[in-house]
C-alpha positions as CSV (number, residue, x, y, z in Angstrom):
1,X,0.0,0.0,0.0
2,X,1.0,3.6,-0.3
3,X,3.8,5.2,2.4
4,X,0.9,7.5,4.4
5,X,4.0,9.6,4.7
6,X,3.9,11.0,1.8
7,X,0.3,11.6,2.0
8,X,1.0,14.6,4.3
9,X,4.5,15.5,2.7
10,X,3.5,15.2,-1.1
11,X,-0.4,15.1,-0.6
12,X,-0.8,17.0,-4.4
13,X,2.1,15.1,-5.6
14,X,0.3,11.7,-5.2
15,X,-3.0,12.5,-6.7
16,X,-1.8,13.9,-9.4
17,X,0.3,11.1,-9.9
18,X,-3.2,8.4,-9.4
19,X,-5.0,10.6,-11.3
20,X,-3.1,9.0,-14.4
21,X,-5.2,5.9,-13.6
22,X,-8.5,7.6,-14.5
23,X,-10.8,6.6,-11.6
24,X,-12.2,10.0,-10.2
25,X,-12.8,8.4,-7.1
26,X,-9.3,7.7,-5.7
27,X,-8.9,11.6,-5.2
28,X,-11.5,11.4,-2.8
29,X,-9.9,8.6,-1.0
30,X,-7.0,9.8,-1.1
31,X,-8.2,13.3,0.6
32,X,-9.9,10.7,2.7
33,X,-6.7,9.2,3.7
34,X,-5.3,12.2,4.2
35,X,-8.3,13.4,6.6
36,X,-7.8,10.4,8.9
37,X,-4.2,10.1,9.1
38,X,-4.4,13.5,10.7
39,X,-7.2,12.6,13.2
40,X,-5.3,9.6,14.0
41,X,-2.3,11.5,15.0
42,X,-4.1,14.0,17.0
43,X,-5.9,11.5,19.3
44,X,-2.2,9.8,19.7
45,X,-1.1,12.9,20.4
46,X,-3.7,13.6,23.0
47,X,-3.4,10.5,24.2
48,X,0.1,10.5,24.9
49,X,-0.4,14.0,27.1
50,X,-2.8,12.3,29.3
51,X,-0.5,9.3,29.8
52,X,2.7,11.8,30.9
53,X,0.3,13.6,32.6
54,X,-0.7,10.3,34.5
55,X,2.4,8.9,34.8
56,X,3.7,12.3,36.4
57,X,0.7,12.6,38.9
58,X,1.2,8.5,40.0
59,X,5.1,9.6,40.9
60,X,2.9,12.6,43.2
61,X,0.4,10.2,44.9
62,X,3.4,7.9,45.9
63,X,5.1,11.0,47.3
64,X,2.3,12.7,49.3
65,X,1.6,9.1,50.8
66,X,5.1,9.2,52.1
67,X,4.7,12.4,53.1
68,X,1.2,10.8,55.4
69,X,-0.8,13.4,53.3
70,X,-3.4,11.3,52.5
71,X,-5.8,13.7,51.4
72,X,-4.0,15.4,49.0
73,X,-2.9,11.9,47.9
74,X,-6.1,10.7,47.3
75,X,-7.1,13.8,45.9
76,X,-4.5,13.1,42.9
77,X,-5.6,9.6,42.5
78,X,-9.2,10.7,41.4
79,X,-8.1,13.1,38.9
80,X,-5.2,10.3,37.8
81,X,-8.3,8.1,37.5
82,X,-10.8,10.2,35.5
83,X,-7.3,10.9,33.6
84,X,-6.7,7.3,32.5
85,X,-10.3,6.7,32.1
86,X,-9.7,9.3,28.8
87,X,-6.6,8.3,28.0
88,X,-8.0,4.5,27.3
89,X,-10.9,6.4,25.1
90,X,-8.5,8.0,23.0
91,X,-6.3,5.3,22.6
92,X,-9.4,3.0,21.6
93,X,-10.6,5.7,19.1
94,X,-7.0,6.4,17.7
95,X,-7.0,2.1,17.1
96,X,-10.2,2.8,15.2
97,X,-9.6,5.1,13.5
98,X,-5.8,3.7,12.4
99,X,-8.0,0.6,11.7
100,X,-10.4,2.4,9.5
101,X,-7.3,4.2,7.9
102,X,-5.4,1.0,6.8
103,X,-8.5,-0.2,5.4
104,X,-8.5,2.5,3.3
105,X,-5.2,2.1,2.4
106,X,-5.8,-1.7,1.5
107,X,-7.5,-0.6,-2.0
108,X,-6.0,2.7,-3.0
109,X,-4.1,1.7,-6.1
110,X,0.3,2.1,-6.5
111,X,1.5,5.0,-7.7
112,X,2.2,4.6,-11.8
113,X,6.0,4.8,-12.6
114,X,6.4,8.2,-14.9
115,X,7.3,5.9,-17.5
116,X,4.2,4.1,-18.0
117,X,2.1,5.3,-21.0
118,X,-1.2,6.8,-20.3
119,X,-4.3,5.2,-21.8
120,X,-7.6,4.1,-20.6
121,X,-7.8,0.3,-21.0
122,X,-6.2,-2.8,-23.0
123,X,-7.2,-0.7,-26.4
124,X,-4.2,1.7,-25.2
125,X,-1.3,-0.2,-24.8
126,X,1.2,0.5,-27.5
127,X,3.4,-2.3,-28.5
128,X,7.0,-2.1,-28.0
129,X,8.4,-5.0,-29.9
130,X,7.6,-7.8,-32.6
131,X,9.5,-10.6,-34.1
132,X,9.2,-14.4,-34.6
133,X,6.9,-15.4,-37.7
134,X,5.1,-13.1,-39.4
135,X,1.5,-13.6,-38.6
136,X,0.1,-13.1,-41.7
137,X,2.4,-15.8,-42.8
138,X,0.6,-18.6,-41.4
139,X,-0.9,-21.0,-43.7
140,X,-4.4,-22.8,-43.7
141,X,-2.9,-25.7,-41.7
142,X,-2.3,-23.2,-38.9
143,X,-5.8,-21.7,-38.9
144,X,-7.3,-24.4,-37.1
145,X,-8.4,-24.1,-33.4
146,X,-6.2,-25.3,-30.9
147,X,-9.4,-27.2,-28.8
148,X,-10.1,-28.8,-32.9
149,X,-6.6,-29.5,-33.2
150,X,-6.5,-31.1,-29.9
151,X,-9.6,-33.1,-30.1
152,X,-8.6,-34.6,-33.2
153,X,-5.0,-36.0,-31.8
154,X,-6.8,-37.5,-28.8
155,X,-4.7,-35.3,-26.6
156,X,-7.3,-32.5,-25.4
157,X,-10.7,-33.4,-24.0
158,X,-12.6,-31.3,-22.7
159,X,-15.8,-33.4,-22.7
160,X,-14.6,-35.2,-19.8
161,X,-13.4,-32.3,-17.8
162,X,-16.5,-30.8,-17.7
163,X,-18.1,-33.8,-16.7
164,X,-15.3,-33.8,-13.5
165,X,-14.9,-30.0,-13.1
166,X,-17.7,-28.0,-14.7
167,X,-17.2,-25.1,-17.3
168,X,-13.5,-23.7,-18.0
169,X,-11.4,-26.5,-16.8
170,X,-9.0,-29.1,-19.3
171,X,-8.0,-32.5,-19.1
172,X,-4.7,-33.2,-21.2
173,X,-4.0,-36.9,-22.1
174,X,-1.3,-38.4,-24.3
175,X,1.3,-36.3,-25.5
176,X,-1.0,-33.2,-24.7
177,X,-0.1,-34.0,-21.1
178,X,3.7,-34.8,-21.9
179,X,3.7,-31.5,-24.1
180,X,2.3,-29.7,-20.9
181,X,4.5,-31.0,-18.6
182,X,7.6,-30.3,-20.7
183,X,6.4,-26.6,-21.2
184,X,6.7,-26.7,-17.2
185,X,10.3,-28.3,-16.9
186,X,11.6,-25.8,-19.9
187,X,10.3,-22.8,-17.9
188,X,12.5,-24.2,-14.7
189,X,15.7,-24.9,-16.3
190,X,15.8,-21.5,-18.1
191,X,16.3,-20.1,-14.8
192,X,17.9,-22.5,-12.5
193,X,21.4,-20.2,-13.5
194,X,20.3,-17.9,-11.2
195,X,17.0,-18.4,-9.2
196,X,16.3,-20.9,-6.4
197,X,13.0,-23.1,-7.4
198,X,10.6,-23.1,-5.0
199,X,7.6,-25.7,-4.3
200,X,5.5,-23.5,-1.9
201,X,2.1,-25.0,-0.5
202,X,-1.2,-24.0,-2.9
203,X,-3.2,-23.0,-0.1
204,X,-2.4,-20.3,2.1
205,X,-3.9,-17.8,4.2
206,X,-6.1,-14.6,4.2
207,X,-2.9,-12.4,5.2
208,X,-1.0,-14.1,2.5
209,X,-3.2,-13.2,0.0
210,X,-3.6,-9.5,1.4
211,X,0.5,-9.2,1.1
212,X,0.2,-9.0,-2.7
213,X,-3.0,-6.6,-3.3
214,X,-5.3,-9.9,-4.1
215,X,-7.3,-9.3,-1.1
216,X,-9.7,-7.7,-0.3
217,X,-10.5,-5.9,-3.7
218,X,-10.0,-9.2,-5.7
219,X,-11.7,-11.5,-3.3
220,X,-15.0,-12.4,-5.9
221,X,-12.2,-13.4,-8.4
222,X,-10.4,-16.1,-5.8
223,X,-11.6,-19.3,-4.4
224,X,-12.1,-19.7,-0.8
225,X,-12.0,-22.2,1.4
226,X,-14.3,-21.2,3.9
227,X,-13.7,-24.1,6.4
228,X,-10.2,-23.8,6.9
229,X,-10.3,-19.9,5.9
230,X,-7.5,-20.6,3.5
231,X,-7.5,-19.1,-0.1
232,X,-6.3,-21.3,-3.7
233,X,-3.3,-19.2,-5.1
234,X,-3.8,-17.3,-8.1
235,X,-0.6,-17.4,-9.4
236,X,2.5,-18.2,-7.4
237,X,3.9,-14.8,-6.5
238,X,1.4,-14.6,-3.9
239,X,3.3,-17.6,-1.9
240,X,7.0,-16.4,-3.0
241,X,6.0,-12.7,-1.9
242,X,5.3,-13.9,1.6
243,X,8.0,-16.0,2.3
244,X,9.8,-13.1,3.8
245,X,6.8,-11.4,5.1
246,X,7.5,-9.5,9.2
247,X,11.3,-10.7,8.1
248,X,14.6,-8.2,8.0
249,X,16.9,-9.1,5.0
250,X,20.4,-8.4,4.7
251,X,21.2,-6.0,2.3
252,X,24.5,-7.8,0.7
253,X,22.1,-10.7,0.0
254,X,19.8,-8.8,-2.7
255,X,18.7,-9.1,-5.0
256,X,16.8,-12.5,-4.1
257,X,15.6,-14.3,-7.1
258,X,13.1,-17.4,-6.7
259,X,11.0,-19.6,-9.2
260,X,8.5,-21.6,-9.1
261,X,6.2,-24.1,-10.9
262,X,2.5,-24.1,-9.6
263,X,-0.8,-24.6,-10.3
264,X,-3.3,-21.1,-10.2
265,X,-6.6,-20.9,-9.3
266,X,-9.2,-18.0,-10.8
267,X,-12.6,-18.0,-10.8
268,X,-12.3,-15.5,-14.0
269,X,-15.7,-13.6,-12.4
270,X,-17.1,-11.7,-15.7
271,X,-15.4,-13.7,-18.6
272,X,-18.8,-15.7,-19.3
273,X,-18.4,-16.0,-23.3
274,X,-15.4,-14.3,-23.4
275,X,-11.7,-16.4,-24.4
276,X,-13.1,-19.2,-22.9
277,X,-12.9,-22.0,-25.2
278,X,-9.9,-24.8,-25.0
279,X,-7.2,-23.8,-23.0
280,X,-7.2,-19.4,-23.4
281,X,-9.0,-18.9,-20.2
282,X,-9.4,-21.6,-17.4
283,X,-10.1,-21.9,-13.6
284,X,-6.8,-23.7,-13.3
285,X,-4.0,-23.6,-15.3
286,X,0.0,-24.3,-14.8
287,X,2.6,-21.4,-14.7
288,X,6.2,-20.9,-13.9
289,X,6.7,-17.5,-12.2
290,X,10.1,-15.8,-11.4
291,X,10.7,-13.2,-8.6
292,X,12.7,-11.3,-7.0
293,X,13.3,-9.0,-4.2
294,X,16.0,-6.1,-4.6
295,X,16.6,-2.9,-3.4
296,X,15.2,0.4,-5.2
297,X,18.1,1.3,-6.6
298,X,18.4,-2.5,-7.9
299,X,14.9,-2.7,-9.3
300,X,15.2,-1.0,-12.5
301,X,18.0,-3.4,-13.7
302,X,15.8,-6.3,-12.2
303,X,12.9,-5.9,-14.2
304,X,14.5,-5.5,-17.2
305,X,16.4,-8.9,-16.3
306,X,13.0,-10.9,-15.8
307,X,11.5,-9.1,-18.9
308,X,14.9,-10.4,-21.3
309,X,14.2,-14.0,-19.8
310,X,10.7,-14.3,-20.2
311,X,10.9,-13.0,-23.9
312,X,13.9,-15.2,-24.3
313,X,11.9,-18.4,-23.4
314,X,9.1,-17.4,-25.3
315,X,11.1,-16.1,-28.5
316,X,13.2,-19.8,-28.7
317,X,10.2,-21.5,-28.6
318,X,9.7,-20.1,-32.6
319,X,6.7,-18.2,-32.0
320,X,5.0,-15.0,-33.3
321,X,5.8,-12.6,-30.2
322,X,5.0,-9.0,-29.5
323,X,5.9,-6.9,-26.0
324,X,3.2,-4.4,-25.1
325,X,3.7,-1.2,-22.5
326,X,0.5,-1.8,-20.0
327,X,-0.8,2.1,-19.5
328,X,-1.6,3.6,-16.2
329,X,-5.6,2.9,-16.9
330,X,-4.8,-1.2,-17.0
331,X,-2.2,-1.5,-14.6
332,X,-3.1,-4.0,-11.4
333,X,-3.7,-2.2,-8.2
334,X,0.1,-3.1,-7.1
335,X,1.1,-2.5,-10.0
336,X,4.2,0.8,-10.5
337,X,4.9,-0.7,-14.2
338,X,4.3,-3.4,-16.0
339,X,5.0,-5.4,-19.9
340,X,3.5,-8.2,-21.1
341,X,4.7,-10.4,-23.6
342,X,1.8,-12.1,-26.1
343,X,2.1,-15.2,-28.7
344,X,-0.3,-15.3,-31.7
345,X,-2.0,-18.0,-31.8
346,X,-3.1,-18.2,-35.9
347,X,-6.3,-20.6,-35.4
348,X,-7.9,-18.3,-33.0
349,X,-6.8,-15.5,-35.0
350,X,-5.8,-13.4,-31.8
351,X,-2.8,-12.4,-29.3
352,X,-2.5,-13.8,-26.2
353,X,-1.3,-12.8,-23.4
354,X,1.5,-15.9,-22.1
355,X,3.3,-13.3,-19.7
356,X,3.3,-10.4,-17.7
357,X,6.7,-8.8,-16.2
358,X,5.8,-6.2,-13.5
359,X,7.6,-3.9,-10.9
360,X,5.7,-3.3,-7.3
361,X,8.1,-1.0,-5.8
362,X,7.4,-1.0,-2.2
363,X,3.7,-1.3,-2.6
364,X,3.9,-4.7,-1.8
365,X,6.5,-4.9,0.6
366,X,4.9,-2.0,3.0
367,X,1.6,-4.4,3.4
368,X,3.8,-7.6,4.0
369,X,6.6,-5.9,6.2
370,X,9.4,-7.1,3.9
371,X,12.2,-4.5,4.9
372,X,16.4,-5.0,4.6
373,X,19.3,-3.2,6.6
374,X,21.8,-1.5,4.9
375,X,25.2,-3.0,5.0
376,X,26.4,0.5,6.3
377,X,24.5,0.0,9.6
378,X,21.2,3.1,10.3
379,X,17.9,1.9,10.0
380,X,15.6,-0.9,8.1
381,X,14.4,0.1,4.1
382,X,11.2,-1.7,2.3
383,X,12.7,-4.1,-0.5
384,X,11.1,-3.9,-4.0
385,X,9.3,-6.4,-5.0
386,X,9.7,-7.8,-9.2
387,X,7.9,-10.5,-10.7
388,X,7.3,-12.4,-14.1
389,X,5.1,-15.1,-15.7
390,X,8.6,-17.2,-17.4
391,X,5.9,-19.3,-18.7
392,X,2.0,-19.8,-18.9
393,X,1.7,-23.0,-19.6
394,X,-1.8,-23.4,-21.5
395,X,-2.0,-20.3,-23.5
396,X,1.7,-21.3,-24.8
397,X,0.5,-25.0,-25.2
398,X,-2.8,-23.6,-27.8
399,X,-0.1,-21.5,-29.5
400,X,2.3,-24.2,-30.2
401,X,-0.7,-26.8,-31.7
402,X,-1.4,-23.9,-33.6
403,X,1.3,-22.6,-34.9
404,X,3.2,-25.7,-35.7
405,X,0.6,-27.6,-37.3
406,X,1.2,-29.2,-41.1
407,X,-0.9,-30.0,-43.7
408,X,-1.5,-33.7,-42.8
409,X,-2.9,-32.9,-39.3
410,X,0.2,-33.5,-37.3
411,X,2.3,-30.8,-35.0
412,X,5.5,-30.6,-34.8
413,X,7.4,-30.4,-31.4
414,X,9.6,-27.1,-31.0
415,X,13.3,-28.0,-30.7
416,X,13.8,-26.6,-26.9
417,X,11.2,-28.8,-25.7
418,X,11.9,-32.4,-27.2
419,X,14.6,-33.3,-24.3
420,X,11.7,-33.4,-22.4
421,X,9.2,-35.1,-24.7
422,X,10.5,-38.7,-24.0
423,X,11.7,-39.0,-27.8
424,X,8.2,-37.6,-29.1
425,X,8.6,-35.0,-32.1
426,X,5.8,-35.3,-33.8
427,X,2.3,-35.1,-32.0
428,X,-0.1,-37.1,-34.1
C-alpha cells in the first residue's frame, strides 16, 4: 500500500500522480486518507499527554503518601483516575480510526511509474516489440483451433473435464499431457542459473493473500476455502512474496531471485463467453513464475532482467511474439509498471497474453513488512518487490498446436522442448 508519509508531505504530488489511472474516485480517498491520518495523530497525540500527565501525577500520589498526606494523595488519584479513564478512550478511538485508515489504504491503487504510458484500458497499450513469424504468414494448416486440433489427436478433451470440473477446466491426455508438462520443466531450467526453485504450499492464508494486493478488492475473483479460511493461489507470486513477510533481510544478499512451478486458481468472475474455449482462459492452469526482491536502486535493472528472460523463453520456442507497454488505466492495483509479452495464436486468429513482467516497488512490501538493513548500519528500508510469468503453460500449449501444425494434421514439437518429450517429435 501507499507510504501514508507522503500523503501529508506530497499530498498534491500523489494524486496527481493516481489521477493517471482515471478513476475519479481515488482523489477522494485519497483526501480521505489524508483526513484520517491526521485525526489519528491528533488522538495519539492527545493521548500521549494524558498518559505523561498520569504517569507524572502517580510519581505525586506515591510522594504525598510518604509524606502521610493522604488527602491530598487521594485527591491526585481521582483526577489520575478520571485521567486514565480518557486516556483508554482515545487510545481506543486512535485504534479505530488507524484501523479504519489501513483499510482505506488496502485498495488505494500504487502510484504509476512516470514511465508508464497513459491510456484508458487494454485498447491503449502501445506495442513495444515484434518478431518471430510473421502472422500473416501462417498457412491454412495453422488456422485451425487449438481445442479442434487437440480433439482430433486425442490429446485434449474437454468433454470429460467438464463432466469432472464443470465449465472452463481441461483435461490433457497423451502427448498433450507430456507436451504440458515439458512446457513446465523448460520454464525451470531457463532459470535454474540464477534463481532458487521453489515448491510453496497452494493454499495459504487470508494475510498471505492481502500481502500482494489480491485481497480484499479481488476477493470475488479467488476461491475460498471457507472451512479452513484458507484461499487457492492465483498465481505463485502470492506464496513467493510472503515467504519473507515481518522478516529483516540483509542488504549484501539482494537481490533475491526465486521460481516456481504451480498450479493457479481463478474464478475468472465476468469472462462468461469471453476467451473461454480450450485452453485461453481456465479456472486452473499451470505457470512458472520468477521473482525477485531487490533494493530500489536495484529494481530498475531487475525488471529489465525478468523481462529479457521471459521473452527469451518465449522467442526460442519459434513463435510470433509482441511486448506491449501496460498504460496507467490497466495497470493491477500493485502494480508501478508493467509489460506483457503475447504469442499469436493463428487458429484463434488473436494475441494472447502468455506473460506479464511487472515492478511493485514497495507497494507490496509496505503491506507484507518485507524490509532490509543496509550494510552500512542506520535503520531498516522496504525491499522492492519484481515478478514475471517465465511461462504460462496453457496459453503457450494452444499457440504451439497452432502454430506448428502441417498440412497432414500433425504438430511438430519445438526443438527446446523435445529433451523433455520422451523421444516424441511429432504429435499425431
Amino acid at each position: 500500500m501507499l507510504d501514508v508519509r507522503t500523503l501529508r508531505t506530497d499530498l498534491d504530488g500523489v494524486t496527481a500522480a493516481l489521477a493517471r489511472r482515471g478513476d475519479e474516485s481515488l482523489d477522494a480517498d485519497v483526501v480521505k486518507a489524508a483526513a484520517m491520518d491526521a485525526e489519528m495523530r491528533r488522538l495519539a497525540a492527545e493521548r500521549d499527554q494524558l498518559r505523561g500527565r498520569v504517569n507524572t501525577l502517580s510519581k505525586e500520589v506515591g510522594a504525598l503518601f510518604r509524606e502521610g498526606r493522604r488527602d491530598e494523595a487521594e485527591g491526585l488519584q481521582a483526577e489520575s483516575r478520571s485521567l486514565g479513564d480518557r486516556e483508554k478512550e482515545l487510545d481506543a478511538q486512535a485504534d479505530a480510526v488507524a484501523a479504519e485508515l489501513r483499510s482505506l489504504l488496502l485498495v488505494i491503487p500504487n502510484v504509476p511509474h512516470p514511465e508508464a504510458p497513459d491510456g484508458a484500458g487494454d485498447a491503449d497499450n502501445p506495442v513495444l516489440q515484434c518478431g518471430g513469424p510473421d502472422p500473416a504468414g501462417y498457412g491454412a494448416a495453422q488456422r485451425v483451433p487449438h481445442w479442434d486440433i487437440g480433439a482430433d489427436l486425442g490429446i485434449l478433451d474437454t468433454e470429460r473435464a467438464t463432466k469432472l470440473s464443470g465449465a472452463m477446466f481441461s483435461l490433457l491426455r497423451g502427448a498433450g499431457a507430456t507436451l504440458s508438462r515439458a512446457l513446465t520443466q523448460y520454464g525451470l531450467d531457463r532459470n535454474a542459473d540464477a534463481f532458487v526453485e521453489i515448491r510453496p504450499p497452494s493454499l495459504v492464508t487470508s494475510e498471505t493473500l492481502t500481502a500482494t494486493g489480491q485481497l480484499p478488492k479481488f476477493a470475488d475473483d479467488a476461491y475460498h476455502l471457507e472451512r479452513d479460511d484458507l484461499w487457492a493461489i492465483p498465481t505463485g507470486e502470492v506464496p513467493l512474496t510472503s515467504m519473507h513477510r515481518d522478516e529483516v533481510l540483509a542488504e549484501s544478499d539482494l537481490p533475491l531471485r526465486y521460481m516456481t512451478a504451480t498450479p493457479c486458481y481463478r474464478r475468472e468472475a465476468g469472462s462468461a463467453g469471453r476467451d473461454t474455449r480450450g485452453m485461453l482462459r481456465s479456472h486452473e492452469f499451470d505457470k512458472v513464475e520468477i521473482l525477485a526482491f531487490s533494493t530500489p536502486e536495484q529494481a530498475p535493472a531487475m525488471f529489465e532482467e525478468l523481462l529479457n528472460r521471459a521473452l527469451d523463453g518465449i522467442r526460442d520456442l519459434g513463435l510470433s511474439w509482441r511486448t506491449v507497454d501496460i498504460c496507467v488505466g490497466d495497470l493491477g492495483q500493485s502494480h508501478h509498471r508493467s509489460i506483457d509479452i503475447e504469442v499469436f495464436a493463428p487458429g484463434a486468429d488473436a494475441w494472447l497474453e502468455v506473460s506479464s513482467v511487472s515492478w511493485f516497488s514497495d507497494y507490496q512490501a509496505r503491506r507484507a513488512n518485507i524490509r532490509y538493513k543496509g550494510d552500512g548500519g542506520g535503520g531498516t528500508h522496504l525491499v522492492h518487490t519484481l515478478n514475471g510469468s517465465a511461462l504460462a503453460v496453457p496459453r503457450v500449449w494452444a499457440a504451439i498446436l497452432e502454430s506448428n501444425r502441417n498440412d497432414d494434421g500433425t504438430v511438430n514439437v519445438p526443438e527446446p522442448l523435445r529433451p523433455y518429450m520422451r523421444g516424441i517429435t511429432r504429435l499425431g
